[in-house]
N, C-alpha and C positions, 0 to 999 in steps of 0.2 A: 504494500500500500504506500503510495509517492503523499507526502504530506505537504503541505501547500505551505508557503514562506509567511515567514512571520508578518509583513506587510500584507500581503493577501486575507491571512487573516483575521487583520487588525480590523480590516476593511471588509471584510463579510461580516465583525463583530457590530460594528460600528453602524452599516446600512439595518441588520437586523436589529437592533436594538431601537432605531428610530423607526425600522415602520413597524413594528410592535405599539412605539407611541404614537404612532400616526393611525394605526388601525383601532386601537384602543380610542383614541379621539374622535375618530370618525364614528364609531359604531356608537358614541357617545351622544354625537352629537345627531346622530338619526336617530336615534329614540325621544333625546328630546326635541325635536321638529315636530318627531310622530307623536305624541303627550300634547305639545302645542297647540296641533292642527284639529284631533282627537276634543281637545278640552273646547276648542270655540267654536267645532260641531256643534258639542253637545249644549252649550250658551246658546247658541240658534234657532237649536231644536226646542229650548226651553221658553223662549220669549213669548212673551204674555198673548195669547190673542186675541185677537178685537173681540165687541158683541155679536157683530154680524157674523163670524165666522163661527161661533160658539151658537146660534142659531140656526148657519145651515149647516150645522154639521148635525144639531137634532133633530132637523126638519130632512134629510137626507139621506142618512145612517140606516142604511136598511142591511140584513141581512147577505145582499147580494153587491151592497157595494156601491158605489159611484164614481165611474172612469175617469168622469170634466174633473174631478177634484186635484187641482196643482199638486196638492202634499201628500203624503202617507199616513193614515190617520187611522185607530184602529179602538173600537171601544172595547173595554172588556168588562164583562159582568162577574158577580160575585160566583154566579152558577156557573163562570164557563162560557155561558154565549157571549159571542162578537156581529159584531156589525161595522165594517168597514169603509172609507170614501180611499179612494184611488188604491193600488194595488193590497190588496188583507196581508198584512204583518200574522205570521204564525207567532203564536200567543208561547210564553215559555215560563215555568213551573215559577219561577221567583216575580213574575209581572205582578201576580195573587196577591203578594202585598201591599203592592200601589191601591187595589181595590178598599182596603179598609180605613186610610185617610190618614192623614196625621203621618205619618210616614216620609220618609227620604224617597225622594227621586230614584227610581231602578235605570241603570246604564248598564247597553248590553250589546253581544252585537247579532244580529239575528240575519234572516232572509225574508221573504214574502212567498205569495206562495205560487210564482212564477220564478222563484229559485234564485232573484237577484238580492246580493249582501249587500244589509244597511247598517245602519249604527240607531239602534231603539233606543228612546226614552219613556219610561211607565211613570206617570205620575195620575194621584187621583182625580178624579173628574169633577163624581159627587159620593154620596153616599153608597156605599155598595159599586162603585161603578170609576175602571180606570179607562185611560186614555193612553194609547201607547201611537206615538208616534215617532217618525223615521224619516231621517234622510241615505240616500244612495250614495256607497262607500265607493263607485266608480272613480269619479276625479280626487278622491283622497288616495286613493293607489295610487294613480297615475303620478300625483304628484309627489308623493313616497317613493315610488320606482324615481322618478329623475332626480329627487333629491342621493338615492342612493348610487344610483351613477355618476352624477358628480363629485361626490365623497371620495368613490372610487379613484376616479381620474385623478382628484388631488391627491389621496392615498400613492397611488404609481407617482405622480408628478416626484412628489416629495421622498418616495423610497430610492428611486435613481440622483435625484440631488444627495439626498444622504452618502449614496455610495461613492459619487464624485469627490464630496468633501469627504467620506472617510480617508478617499485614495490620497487627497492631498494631505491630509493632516498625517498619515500614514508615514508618506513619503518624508515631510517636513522631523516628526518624531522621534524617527527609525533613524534617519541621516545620523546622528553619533553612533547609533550601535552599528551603519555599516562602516565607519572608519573604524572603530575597537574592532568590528570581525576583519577588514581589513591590515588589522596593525597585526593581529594572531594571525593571520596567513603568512604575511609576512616571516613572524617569527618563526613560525613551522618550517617554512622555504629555508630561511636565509639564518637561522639559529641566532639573530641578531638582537640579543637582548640590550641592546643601549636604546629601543622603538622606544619614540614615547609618544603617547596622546595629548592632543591639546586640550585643557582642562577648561570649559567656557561654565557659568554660571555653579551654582548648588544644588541644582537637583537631583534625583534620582542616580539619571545619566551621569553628571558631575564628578558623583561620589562612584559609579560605578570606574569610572577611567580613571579616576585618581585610586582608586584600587588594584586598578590596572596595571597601572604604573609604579604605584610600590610593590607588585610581585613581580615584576620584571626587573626594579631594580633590587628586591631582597634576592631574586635568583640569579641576576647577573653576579651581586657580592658573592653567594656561596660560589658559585662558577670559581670565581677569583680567589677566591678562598682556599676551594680544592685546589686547581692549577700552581695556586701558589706554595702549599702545604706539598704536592709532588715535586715541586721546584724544590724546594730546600728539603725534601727526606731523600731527594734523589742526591743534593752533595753532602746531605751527611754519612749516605751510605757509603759513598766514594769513597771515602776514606780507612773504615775499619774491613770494607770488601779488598782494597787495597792489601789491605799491611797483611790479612787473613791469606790472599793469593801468594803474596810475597813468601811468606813461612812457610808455607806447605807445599809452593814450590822447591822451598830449598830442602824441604824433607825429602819428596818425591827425588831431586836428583840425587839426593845422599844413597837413596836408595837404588838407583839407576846404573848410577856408578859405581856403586862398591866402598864409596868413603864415608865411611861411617861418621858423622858429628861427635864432638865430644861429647860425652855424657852430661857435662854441666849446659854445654849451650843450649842441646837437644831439650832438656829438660827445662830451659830459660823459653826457648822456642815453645815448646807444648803450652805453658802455661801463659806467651802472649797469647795462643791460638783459644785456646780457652778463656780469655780476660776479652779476646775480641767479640766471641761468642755469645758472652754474654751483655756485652755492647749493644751488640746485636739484637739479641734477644729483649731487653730493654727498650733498643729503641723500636721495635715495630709493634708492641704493646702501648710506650706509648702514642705510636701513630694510630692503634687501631683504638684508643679510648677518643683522641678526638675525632675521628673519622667517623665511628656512635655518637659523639655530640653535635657534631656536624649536620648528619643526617637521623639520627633517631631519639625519638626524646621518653625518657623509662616513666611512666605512671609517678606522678607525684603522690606522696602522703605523709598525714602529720606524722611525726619522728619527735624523737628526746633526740639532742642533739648532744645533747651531755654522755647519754651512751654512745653516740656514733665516734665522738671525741675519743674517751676510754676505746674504743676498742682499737681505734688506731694509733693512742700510743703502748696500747698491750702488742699490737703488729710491731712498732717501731724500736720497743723494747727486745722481743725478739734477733732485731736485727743488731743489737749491741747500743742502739741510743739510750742515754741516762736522762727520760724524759720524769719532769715534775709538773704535777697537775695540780689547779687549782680549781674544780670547774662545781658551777652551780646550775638548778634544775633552768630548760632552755626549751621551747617545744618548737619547732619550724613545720614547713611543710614542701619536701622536697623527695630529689631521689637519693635512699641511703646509700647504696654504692657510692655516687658519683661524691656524695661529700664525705666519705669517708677516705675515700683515695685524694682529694684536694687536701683533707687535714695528714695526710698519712705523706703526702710532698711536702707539705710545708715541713714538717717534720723533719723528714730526710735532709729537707736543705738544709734547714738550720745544722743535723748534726754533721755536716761536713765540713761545717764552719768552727762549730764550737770546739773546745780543745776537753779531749775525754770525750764528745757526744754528748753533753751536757745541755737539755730545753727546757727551756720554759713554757707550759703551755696553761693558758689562763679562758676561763670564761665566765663571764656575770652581763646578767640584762641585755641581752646576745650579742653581744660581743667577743670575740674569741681572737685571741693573740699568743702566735708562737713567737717566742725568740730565743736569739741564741746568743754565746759569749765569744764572736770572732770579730774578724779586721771592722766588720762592717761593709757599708757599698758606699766606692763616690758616688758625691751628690748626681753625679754629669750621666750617673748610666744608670738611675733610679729611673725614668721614663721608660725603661727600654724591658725591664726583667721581666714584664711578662706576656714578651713577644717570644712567637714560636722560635725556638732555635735560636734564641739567641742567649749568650753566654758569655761573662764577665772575662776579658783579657788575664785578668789573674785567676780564675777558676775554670781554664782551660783543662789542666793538666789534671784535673779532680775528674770522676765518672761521673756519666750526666750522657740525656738526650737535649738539652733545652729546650723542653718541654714541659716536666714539670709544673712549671709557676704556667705556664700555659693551659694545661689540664685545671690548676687549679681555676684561675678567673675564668674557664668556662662555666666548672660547677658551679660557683657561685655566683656567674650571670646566669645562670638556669633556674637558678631557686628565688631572685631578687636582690640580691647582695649585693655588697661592695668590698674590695678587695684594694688592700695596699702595702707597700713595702719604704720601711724606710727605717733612719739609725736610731740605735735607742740609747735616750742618757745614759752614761757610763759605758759604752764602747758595745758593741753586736750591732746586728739588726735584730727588726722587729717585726712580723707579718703582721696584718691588725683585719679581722671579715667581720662584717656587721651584716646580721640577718634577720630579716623580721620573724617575728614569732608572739608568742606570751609565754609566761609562767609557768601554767597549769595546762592540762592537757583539752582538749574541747570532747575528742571524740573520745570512746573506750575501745578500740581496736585493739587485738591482740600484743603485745609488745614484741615478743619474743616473734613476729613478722618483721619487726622494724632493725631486725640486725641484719644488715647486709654479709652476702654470700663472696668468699675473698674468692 
């Protein structure tokens, strides 16, 4: 089934909906014409009549009728009999109350008994005795049928202007949404995410292209993002693929050739290839933590942040850090993986800094700050720490992907935070994240959910 374009129809909706008002109007206004015409009948039929006529009509009134009489005139008795002047009106079961007086006017619409349709009024005569008379419903049709041809005509007139102006107004409407479908062809063709739409007034359309346009430019950034993120994991790989090729080629020829390495070098050798390894291993973990932040985002929920803390300096204690805790109850609402691996980096940095592994980790009214007791950072390269891959001139020769502080300020752009680094009186640095939350818990979800899986 071919579906017809949105223009199309906007403009079948548009003509329908006006001649629905057009025929609705019309059939309105032929009823009341017919009510009208209907009402000043029966005003007609009612007007008083003279004495002479109310004489010949008892001097006249015979059984059989009298054809010269202009009107339709029709007596009827209490018993039933009639006596007629000009065509006999056939007498009908509710006429009988006209006969007893005092009574409402009977309006109705009968025949005569030559078969032609009138419009009867019964009203009392005299005592015991009604009067039914009638005018011929011929020219009231007649003029009912032309009234309702006319309706008609204007009905069509106005159904086709409807559809004309629906097509313009269509046309005039529609014109942004076919530059926005033209701007996504576009992009489809030519993957040219810098398209933008020109954004004209605040409506609907407005807000729809300025929508537009910020998904073209949030997906042009992630583009840039990624591309960028492969640019620099591609030369940090460079380098420990590098030294790793280098060793095991010279294994490999020791082996080839027959000359053995000395047992110390060999054993110096292994254990670069293994230092590289796990380089390695580091850093494509943390490439594939931002590469899930990047593109996938884990179910938020409220968390004790005070246990996510604890558990990542129970992790970081493990690895030989002399971490000391200060921390008070903290509720957030985030993912616990991802902020427990941001608290479990900062950690790590500081202990490469501090002399023994020695941190300090603190948190009250969410606030949460690790630091450590080393050189610190110059001031000139506190902008830079938590750009990807990037890494202090003097903390080259330390292990590290520089990524870390990168992983962290994602998490904590993820969950609403803010994140910073900088020296703390009496010599270290100090990491300092502020996360909304409260006190007390809102929900009662199981807790023991909220401990993230390492």
């Amino acid at each position: 089934m071919i579906r017809n374009s949105l223009r199309t129809r906007l403009t079948l909706l548009v003509a329908a909906a006006v001649a629905i008002a057009i025929a609705v109007c019309a059939g309105l206004s032929w009823f009341i014409v017919q009510n009208q015409v209907i009402r000043q009948l029966d005003q007609t039929i009612l007007e008083p009549e003279g004495e002479g006529d109310k004489r010949f009509l008892q001097k006249n009134c015979t059984p059989e009728g009298a054809s010269d009489y202009h009107d339709m005139a029709t007596l009827l008795f209490a018993d039933g009999r009639t006596c007629s002047l000009g065509s006999p009106i056939v007498p009908a079961e509710e006429d009988k109350r006209a006969t007893s007086g005092g009574g409402e006017p009977v309006y109705r619409y009968g025949v005569t008994r030559d078969g032609s349709e009138v419009r009867v009024v019964a009203v009392n005569f005299a005592p015991g005795v009604a009067v039914l008379e009638a005018r011929p419903l011929y020219h009231i049709k007649i003029t009912l049928r032309n009234t309702a041809l006319a309706l008609a005509a204007i009905a069509a007139v106005g159904v086709i202007g409807a559809a004309l102006a629906g097509r313009a107004i269509s046309r005039t409407a529609l014109r942004p949404v076919g530059r926005l479908t033209k701007a996504a062809e576009h992009i489809a063709e030519t993957e040219d995410l810098n398209t933008r739409i020109p954004v004209q007034g605040n409506d609907e359309i407005a807000r729809l292209s300025s929508s537009f346009n910020a998904m073209t430019a949030a997906l042009a950034g992630s583009r840039e993002r990624q591309q960028q993120l492969v640019a620099d994991a591609g030369h940090e790989l460079r380098t420990p693929l590098t030294t790793l090729r280098t060793n095991i080629d010279l294994l490999l020829r020791s082996e080839q050739t027959g000359r053995q390495l000395d047992p110390g070098a060999k054993e110096r050798l292994l254990v670069n290839v293994k230092a590289q390894f796990a380089e390695l291993s580091t850093l494509v973990g943390d490439l594939l933590q931002l590469a899930r932040g990047d593109t996938d985002h884990e179910p938020h929920v409220e968390l004790a942040l005070h246990d996510v803390v604890t558990a990542a300096a129970e992790r970081a204690r493990l690895r030989g850090a002399d971490v000391r805790t200060d921390l008070h109850p903290w509720y957030v609402v985030g993912s616990p993986a991802s902020l427990e691996r941001a608290v479990l980096n900062l950690i790590d940095n500081a202990r490469k800094f501090s002399p023994e592994g020695q941190v300090e980790v603190s948190l009250k009214d969410g606030r949460l700050t690790v630091r450590d007791h080393g050189p610190g950072i110059p001031e000139e390269e506190l902008p830079h720490v938590f750009e990807r891959f990037w890494r202090s001139p003097s903390a080259r020769g330390l292990p590290g992907s520089g990524l870390g502080l990168a992983i962290v300020a994602q998490a904590v752009s993820e969950t609403g935070g803010k994140v910073r680094l900088s020296n703390a009186p009496g010599g270290g640095a100090i990491a300092t994240i502020d996360l909304p939350g409260t006190l007390t818990r809102h929900s009662q979800s199981d807790k023991s959910s909220q401990r993230p899986e390492s």
